[in-house]
C-alpha positions as CSV (number, residue, x, y, z in Angstrom):
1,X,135.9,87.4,118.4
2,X,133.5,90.4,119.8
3,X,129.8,89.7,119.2
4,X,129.5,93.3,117.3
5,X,131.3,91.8,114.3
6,X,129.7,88.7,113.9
7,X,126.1,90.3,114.3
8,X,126.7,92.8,111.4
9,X,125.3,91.4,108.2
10,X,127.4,90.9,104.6
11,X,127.3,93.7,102.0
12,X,125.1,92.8,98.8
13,X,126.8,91.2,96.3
14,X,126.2,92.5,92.5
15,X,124.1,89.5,92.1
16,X,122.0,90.0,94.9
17,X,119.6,92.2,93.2
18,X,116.9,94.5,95.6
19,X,113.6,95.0,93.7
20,X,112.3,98.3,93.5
21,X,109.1,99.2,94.9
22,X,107.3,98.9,91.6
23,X,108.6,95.1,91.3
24,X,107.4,94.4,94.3
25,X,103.9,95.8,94.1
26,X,103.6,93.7,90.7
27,X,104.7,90.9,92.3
28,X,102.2,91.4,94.6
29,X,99.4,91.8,92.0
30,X,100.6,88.7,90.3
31,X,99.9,86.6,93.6
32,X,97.0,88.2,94.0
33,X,96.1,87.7,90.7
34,X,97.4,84.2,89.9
35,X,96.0,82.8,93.4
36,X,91.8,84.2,92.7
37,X,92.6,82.5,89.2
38,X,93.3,79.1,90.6
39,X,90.2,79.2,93.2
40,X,87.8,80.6,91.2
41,X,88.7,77.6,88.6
42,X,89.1,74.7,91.0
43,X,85.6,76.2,92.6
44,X,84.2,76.1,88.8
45,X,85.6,72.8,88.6
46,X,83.8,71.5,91.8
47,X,80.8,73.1,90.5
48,X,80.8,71.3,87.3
49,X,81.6,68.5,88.7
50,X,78.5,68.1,91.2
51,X,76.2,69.4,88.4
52,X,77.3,66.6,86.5
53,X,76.9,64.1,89.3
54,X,73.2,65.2,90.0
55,X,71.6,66.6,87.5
56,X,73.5,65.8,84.2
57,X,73.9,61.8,84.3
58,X,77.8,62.6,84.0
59,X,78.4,64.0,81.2
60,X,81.3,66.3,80.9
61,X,79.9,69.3,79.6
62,X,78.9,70.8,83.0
63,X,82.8,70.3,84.4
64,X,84.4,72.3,80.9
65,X,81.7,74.6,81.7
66,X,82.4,75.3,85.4
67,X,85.9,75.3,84.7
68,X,85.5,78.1,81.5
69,X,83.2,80.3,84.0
70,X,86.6,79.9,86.8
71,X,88.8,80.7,84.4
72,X,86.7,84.0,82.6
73,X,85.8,85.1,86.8
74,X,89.6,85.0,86.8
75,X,90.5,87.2,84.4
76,X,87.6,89.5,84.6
77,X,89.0,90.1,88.4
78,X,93.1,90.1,87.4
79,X,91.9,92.6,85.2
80,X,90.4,94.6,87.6
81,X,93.5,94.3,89.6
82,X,96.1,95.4,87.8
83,X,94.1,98.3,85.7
84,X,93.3,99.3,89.4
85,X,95.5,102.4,90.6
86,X,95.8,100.4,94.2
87,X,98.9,101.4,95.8
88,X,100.3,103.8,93.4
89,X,100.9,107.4,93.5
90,X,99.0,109.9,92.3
91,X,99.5,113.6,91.5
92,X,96.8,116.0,90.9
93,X,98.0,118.5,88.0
């Protein structure tokens, strides 16, 4: 055996599927998205948390609170992201 043939890699297989650029750049803005969502909530959640330690004898209402402001940040900013024209190509008419 030569080292040429074992270095050259497999043809895809029909269900090995490539995604297209356009899959990839949503996946992309999913991650973004899905990871911001997930900090901004756990940082809400901390928030509420301490609020409710110090100041609020702990009660619960500051932790639904910070957690409901995390989760509407979250949003707000996926929004942003995937109405944002980031990576796609324009043409000027």
């Amino acid at each position: 055996m030569s080292d040429a043939t074992a270095s050259t890699p497999a043809p895809a297989s029909a269900s090995q599927i490539i995604p297209t650029s356009s899959q990839n750049l949503l996946n992309d803005k999913w991650d973004v998205v899905l990871s911001n969502a997930l900090i901004k909530t756990g940082l809400g959640f901390g928030g509420g948390v301490l609020a409710s330690i110090l100041f609020f004898k702990r009660r619960q209402f500051p932790v639904w609170l910070g957690v409901g402001f995390g989760l509407g940040r979250g949003y707000a900013e996926g929004d942003a992201i995937f109405r944002s024209n980031h990576g796609l190509r324009t043409v000027k008419a």
